[in-house]
N, CA, C and O atoms as a GROMACS GRO file, in nm:
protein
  384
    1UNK      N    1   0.668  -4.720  15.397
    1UNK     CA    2   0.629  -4.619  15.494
    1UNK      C    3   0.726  -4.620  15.611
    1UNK      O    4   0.772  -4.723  15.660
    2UNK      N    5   0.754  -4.500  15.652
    2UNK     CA    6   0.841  -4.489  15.764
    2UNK      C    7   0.773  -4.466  15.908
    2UNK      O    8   0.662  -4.413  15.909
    3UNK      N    9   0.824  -4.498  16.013
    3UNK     CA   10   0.785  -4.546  16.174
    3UNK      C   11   0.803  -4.420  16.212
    3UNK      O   12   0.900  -4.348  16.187
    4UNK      N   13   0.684  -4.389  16.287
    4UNK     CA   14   0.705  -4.205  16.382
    4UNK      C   15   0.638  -4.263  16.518
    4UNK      O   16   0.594  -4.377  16.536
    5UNK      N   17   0.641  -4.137  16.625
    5UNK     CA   18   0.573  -4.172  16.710
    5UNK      C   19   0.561  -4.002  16.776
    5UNK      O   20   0.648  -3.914  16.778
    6UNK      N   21   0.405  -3.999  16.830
    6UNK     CA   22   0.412  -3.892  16.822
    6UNK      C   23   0.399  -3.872  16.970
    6UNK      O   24   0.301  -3.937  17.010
    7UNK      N   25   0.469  -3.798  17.084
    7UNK     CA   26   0.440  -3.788  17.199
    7UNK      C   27   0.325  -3.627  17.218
    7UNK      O   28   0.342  -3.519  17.162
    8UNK      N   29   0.229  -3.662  17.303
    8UNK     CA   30   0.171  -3.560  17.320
    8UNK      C   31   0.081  -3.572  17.425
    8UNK      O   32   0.007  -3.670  17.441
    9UNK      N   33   0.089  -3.420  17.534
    9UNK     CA   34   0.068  -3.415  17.634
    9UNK      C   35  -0.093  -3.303  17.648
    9UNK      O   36  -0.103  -3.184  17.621
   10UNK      N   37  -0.192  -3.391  17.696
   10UNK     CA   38  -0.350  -3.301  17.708
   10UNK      C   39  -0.354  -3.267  17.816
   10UNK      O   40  -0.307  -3.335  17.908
   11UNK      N   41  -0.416  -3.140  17.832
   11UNK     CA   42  -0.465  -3.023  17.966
   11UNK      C   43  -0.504  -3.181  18.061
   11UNK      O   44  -0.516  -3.299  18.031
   12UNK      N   45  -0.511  -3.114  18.162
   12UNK     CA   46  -0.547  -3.219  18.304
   12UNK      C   47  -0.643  -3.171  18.349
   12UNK      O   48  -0.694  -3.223  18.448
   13UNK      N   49  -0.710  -3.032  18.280
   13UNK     CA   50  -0.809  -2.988  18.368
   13UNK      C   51  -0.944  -3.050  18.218
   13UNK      O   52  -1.052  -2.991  18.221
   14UNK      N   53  -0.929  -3.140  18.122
   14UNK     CA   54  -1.053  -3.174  18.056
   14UNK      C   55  -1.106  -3.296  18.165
   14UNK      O   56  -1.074  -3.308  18.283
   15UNK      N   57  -1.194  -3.377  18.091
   15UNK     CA   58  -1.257  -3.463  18.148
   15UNK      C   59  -1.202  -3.587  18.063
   15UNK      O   60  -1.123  -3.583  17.969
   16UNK      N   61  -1.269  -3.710  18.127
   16UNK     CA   62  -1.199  -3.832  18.017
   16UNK      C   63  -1.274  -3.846  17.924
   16UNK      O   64  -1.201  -3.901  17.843
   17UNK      N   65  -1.391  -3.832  17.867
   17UNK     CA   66  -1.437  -3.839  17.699
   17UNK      C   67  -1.388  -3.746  17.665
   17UNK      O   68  -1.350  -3.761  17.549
   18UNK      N   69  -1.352  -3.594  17.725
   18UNK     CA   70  -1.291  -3.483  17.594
   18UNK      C   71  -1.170  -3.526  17.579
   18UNK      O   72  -1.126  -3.492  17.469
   19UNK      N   73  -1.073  -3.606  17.664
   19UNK     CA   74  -0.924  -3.672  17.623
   19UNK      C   75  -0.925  -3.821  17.561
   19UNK      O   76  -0.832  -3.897  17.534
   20UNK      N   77  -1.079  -3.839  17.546
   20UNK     CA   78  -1.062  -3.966  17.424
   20UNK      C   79  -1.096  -3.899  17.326
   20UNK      O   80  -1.022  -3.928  17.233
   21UNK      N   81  -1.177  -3.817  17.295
   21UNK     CA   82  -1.199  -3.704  17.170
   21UNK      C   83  -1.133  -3.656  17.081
   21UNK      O   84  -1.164  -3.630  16.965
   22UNK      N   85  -1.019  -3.643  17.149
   22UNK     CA   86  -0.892  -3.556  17.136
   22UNK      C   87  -0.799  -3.651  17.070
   22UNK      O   88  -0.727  -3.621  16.974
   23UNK      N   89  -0.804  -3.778  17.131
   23UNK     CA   90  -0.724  -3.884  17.084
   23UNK      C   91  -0.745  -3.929  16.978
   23UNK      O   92  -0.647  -3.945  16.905
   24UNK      N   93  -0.882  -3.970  16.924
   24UNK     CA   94  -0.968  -4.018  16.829
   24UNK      C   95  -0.959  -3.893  16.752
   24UNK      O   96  -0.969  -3.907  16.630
   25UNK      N   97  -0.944  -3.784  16.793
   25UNK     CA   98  -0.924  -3.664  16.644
   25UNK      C   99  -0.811  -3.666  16.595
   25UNK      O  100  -0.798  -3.631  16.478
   26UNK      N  101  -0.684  -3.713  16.681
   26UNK     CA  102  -0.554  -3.708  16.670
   26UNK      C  103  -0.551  -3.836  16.563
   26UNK      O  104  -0.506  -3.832  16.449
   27UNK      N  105  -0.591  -3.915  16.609
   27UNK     CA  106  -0.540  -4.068  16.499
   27UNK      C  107  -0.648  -4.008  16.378
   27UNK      O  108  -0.641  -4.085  16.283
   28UNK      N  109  -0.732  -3.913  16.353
   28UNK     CA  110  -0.798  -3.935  16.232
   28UNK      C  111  -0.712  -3.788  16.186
   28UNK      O  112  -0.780  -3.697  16.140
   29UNK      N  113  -0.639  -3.779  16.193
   29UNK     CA  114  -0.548  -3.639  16.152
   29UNK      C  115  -0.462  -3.770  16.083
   29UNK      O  116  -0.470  -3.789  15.962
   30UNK      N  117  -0.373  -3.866  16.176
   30UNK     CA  118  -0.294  -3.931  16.103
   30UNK      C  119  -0.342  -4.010  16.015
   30UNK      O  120  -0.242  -4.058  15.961
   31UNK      N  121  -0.461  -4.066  15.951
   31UNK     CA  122  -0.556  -4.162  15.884
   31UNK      C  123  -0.535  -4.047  15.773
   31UNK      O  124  -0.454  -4.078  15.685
   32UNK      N  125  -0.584  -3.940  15.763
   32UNK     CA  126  -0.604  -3.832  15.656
   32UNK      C  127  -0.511  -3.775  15.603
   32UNK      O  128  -0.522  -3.718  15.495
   33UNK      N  129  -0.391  -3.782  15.676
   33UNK     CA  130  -0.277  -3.720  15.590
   33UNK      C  131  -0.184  -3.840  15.546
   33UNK      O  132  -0.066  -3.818  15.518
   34UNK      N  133  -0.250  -3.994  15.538
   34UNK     CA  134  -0.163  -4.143  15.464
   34UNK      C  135  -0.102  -4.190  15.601
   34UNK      O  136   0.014  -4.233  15.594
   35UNK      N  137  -0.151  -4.190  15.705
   35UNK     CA  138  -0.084  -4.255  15.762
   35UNK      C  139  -0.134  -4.380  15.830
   35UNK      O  140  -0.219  -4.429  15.756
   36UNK      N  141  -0.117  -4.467  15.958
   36UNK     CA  142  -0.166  -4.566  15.994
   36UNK      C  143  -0.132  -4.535  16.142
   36UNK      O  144  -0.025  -4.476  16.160
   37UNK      N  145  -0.204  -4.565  16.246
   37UNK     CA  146  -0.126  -4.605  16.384
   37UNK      C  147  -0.165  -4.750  16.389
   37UNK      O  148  -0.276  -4.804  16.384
   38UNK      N  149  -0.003  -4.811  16.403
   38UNK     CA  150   0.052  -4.928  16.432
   38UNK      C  151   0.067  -5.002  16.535
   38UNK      O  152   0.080  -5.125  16.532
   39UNK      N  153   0.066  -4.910  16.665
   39UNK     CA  154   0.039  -5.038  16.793
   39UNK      C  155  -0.003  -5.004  16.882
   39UNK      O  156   0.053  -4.897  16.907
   40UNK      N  157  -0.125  -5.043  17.012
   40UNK     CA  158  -0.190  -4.996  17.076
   40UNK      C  159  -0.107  -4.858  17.166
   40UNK      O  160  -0.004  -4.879  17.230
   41UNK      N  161  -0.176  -4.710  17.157
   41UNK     CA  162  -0.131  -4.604  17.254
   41UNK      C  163  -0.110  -4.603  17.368
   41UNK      O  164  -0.213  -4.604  17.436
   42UNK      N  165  -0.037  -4.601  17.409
   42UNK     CA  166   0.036  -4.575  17.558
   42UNK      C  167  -0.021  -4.450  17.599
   42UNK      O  168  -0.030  -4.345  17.535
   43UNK      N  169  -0.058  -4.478  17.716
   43UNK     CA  170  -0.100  -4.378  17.828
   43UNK      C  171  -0.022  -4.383  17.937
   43UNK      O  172  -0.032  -4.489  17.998
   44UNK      N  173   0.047  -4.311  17.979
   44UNK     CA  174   0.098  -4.244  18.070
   44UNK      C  175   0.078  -4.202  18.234
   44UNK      O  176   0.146  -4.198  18.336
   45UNK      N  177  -0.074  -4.169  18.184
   45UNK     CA  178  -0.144  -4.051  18.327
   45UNK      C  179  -0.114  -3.983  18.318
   45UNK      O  180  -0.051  -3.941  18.220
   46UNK      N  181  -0.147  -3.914  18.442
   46UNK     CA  182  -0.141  -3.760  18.458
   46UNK      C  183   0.007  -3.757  18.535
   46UNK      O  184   0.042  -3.831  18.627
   47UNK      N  185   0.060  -3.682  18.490
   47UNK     CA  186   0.205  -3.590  18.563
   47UNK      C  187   0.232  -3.460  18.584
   47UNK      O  188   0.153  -3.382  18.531
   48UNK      N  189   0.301  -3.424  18.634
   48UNK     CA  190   0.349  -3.326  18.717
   48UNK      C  191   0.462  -3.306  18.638
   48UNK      O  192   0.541  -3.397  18.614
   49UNK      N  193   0.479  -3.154  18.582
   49UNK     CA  194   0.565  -3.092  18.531
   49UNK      C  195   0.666  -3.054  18.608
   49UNK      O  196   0.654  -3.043  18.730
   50UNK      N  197   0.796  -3.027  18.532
   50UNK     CA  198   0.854  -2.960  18.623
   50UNK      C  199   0.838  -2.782  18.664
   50UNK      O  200   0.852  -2.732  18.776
   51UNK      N  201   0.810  -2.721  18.550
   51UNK     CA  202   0.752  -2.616  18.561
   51UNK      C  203   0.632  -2.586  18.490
   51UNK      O  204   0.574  -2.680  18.435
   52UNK      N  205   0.570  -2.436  18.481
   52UNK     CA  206   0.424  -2.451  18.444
   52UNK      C  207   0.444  -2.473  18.310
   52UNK      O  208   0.555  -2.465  18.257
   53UNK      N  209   0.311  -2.509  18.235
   53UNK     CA  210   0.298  -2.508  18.088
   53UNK      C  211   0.192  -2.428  18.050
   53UNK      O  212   0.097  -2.477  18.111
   54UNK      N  213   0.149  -2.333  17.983
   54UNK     CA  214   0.031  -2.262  17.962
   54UNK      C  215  -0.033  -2.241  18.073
   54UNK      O  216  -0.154  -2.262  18.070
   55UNK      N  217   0.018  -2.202  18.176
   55UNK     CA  218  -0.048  -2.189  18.296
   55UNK      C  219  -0.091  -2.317  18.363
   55UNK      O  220  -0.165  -2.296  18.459
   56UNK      N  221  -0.065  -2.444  18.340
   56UNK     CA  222  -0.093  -2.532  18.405
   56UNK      C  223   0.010  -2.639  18.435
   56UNK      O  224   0.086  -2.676  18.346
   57UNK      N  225   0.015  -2.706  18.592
   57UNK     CA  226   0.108  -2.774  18.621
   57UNK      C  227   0.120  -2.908  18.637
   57UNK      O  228   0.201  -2.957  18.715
   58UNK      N  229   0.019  -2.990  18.547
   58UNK     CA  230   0.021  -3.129  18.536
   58UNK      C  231  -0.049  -3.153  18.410
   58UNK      O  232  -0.126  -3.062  18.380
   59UNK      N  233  -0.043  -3.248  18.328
   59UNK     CA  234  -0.104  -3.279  18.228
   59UNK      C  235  -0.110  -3.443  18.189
   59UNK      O  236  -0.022  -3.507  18.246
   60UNK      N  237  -0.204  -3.528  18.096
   60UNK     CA  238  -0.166  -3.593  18.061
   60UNK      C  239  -0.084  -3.656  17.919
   60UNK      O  240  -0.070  -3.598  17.811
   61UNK      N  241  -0.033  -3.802  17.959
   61UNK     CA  242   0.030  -3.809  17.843
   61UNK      C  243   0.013  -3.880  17.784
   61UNK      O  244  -0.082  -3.950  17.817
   62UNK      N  245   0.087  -3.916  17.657
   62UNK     CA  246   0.038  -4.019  17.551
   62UNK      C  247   0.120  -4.009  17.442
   62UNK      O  248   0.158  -3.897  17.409
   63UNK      N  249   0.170  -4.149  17.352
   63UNK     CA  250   0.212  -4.196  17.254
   63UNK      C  251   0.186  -4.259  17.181
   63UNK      O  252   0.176  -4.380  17.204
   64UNK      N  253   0.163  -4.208  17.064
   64UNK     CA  254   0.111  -4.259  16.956
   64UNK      C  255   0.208  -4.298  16.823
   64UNK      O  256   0.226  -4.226  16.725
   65UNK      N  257   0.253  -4.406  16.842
   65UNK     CA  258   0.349  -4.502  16.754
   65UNK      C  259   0.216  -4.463  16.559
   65UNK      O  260   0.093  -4.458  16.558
   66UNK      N  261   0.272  -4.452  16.487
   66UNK     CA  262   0.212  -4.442  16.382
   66UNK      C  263   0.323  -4.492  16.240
   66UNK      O  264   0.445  -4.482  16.249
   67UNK      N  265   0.264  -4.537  16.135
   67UNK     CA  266   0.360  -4.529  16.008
   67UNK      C  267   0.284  -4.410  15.928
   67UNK      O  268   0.172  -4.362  15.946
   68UNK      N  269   0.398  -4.377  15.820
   68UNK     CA  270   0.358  -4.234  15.768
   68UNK      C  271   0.455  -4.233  15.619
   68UNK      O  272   0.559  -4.296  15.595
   69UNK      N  273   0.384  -4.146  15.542
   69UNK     CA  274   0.489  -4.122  15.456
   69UNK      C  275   0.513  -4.014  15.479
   69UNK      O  276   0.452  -3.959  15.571
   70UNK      N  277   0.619  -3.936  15.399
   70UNK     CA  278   0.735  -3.800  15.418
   70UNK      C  279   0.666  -3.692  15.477
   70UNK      O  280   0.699  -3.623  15.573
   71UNK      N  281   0.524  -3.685  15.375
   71UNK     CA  282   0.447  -3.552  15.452
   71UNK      C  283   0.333  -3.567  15.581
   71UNK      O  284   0.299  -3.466  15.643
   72UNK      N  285   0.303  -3.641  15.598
   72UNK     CA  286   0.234  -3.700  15.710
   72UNK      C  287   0.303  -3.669  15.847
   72UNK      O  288   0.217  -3.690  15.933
   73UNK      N  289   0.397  -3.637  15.894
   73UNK     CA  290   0.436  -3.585  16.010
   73UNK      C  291   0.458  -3.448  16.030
   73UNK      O  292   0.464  -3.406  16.145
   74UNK      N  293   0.470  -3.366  15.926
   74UNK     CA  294   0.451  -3.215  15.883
   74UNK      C  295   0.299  -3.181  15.911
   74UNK      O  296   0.274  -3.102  16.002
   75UNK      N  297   0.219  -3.223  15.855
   75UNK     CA  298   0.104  -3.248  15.824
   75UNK      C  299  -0.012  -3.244  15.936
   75UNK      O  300  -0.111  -3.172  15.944
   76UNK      N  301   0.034  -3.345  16.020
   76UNK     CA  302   0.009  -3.341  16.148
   76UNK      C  303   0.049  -3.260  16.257
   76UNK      O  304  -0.052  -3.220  16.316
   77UNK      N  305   0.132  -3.228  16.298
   77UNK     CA  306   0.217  -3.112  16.342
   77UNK      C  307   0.100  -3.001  16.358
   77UNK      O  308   0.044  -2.960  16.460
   78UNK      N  309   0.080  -2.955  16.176
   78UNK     CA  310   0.064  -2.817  16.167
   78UNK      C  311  -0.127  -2.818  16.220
   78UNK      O  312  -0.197  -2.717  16.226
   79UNK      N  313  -0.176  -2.966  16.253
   79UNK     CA  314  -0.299  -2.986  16.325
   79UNK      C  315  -0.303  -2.977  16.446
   79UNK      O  316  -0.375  -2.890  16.495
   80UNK      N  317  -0.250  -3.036  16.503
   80UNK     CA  318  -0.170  -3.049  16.670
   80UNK      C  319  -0.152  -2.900  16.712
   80UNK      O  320  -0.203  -2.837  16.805
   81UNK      N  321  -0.090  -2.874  16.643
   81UNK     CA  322  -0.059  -2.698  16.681
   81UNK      C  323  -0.131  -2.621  16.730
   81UNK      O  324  -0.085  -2.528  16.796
   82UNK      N  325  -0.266  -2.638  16.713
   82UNK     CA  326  -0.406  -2.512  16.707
   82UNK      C  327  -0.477  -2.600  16.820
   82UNK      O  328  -0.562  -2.540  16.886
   83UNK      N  329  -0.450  -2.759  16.858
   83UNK     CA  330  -0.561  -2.802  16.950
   83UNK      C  331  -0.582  -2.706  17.072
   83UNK      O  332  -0.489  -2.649  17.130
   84UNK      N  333  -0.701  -2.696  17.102
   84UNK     CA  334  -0.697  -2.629  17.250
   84UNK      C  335  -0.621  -2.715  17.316
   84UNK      O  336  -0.504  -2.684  17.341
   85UNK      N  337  -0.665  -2.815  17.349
   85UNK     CA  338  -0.644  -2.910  17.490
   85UNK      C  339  -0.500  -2.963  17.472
   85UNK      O  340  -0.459  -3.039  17.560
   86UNK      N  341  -0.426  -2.935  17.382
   86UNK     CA  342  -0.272  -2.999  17.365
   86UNK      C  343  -0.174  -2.882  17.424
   86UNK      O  344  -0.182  -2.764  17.390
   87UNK      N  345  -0.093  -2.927  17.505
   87UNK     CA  346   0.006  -2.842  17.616
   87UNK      C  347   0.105  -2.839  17.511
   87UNK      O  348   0.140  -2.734  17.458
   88UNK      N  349   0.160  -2.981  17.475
   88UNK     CA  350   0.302  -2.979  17.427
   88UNK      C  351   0.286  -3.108  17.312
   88UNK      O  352   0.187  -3.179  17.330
   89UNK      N  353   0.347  -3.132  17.232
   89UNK     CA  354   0.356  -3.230  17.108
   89UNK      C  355   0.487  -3.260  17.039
   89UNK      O  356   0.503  -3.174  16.952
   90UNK      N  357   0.565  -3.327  17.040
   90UNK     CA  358   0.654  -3.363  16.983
   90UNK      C  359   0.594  -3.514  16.853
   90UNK      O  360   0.495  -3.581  16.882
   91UNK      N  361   0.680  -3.542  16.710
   91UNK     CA  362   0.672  -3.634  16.627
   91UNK      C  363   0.875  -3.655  16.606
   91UNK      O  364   0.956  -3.572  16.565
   92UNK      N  365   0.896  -3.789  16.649
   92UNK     CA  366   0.992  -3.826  16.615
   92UNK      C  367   0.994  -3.967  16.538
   92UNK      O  368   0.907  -4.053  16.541
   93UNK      N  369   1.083  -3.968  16.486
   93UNK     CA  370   1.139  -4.070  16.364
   93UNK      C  371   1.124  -4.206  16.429
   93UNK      O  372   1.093  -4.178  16.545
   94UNK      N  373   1.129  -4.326  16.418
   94UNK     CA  374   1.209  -4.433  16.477
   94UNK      C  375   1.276  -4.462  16.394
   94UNK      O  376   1.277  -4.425  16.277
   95UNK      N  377   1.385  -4.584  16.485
   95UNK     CA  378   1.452  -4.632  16.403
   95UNK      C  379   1.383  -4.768  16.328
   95UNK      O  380   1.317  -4.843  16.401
   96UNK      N  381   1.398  -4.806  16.172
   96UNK     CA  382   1.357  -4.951  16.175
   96UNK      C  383   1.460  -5.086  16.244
   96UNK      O  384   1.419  -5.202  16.242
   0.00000   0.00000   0.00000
């Protein structure tokens, strides 16, 4: 299995159980499409953009280190995509 990590940034205007909700839906997106998250998520806080995002100018953040096979980061993506509460989402590779 190959090392991803997925950065992704939630509205600032939810509350903190709908951004653990969100989180806990996010790792069971990666559980369902073969994947695993591998080391405790990094939180960030809340930041300040440099410009707006969907009409809003701070959000929080978060990284989610995961292993995956080939389709599992596609996969996820095309879930991430439709969340309400997700501003922005990036999945990149690591290196081993």
């Amino acid at each position: 299995m190959k090392k991803y990590e997925l950065a992704v940034v939630l509205s600032a205007s939810i509350d903190d159980n709908a951004r653990i909700d969100e989180i806990s839906k996010i790792k069971g997106y990666i559980e369902r499409f073969g994947g695993k998250v591998i080391e405790p998520i990094e939180e960030w806080g809340k930041k300040r953009f440099a410009f707006p995002v969907k009409h809003a100018n701070e959000g929080f953040y978060y990284f989610i280190p995961f292993e995956g096979n080939s389709v599992t980061p596609n996969e996820l993506e095309s879930y991430v995509r439709i969340m309400d509460n997700v501003l922005r989402y990036l999945v990149v590779a690591k290196e081993s």
